[in-house]
N, C-alpha and C positions, 0 to 999 in steps of 0.2 A: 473419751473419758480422761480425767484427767485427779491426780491427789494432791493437795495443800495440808501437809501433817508432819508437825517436828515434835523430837523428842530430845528433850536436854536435861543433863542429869548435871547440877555445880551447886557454887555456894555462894552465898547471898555477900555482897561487897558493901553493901551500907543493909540498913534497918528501911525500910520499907517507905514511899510517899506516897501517903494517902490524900487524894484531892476529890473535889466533886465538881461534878456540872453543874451549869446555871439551872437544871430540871433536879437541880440534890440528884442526880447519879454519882454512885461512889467509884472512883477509879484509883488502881493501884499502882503504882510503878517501881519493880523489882531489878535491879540490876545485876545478874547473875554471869561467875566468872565459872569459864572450863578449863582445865589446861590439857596438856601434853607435853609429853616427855620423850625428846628422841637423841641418837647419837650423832654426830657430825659424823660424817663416813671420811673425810677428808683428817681431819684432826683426833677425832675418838672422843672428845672433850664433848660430856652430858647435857643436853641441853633443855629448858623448858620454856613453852610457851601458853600465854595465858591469852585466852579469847574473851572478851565480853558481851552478853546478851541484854538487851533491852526487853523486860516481859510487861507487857502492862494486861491487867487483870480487873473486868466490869462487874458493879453490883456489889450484890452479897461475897460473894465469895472474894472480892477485890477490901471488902470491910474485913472479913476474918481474916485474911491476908495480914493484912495490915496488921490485924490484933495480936495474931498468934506467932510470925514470923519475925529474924532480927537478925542482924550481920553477922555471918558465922554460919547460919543453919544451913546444913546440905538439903538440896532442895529436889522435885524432879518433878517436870513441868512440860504437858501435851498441850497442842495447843496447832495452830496453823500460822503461817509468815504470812507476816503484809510490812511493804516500804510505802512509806509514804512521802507525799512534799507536798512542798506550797513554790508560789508564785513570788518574788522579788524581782522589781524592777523589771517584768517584763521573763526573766529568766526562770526554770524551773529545778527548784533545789529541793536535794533530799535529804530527809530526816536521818539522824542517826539515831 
């Protein structure tokens, strides 16, 4: 058995890109920032770091998206991981 299930709680770093497939499916792309906040154990000096998530979101729910969300809004977002790539020259690259 095996689970593919995240959860991310941040805030949206731009305003939403709403596109569609060649079949008019609506597709979303959410760029959503986390941070953290720790101590340097060496220096003491506060430190923080910010992660960024790539969400993209299919359909309807990827249209309301788009309609009702915008850069700033804290967000929080189930979902499952998938990396993908393509083929270039023969080599195989992944997606960020």
């Amino acid at each position: 058995m095996s689970l593919n299930r995240a959860t991310v709680i941040g805030y949206l770093g731009q305003d939403p890109q709403l596109r569609y497939t060649q079949q008019g499916t609506p597709v979303c792309t959410l760029s959503l920032a986390t941070d953290e906040s720790y101590t340097n154990k060496q220096t003491g000096e506060r430190k923080e770091a910010v992660e960024w998530h790539r969400v993209v979101v299919w359909g309807k729910q990827g249209s309301i998206c788009a309609e009702m969300l915008a850069k700033g809004r804290q967000l929080y977002v189930e979902g499952k991981l998938s990396t993908r790539s393509y083929d270039k020259d023969g080599e195989k690259t992944l997606c960020d």
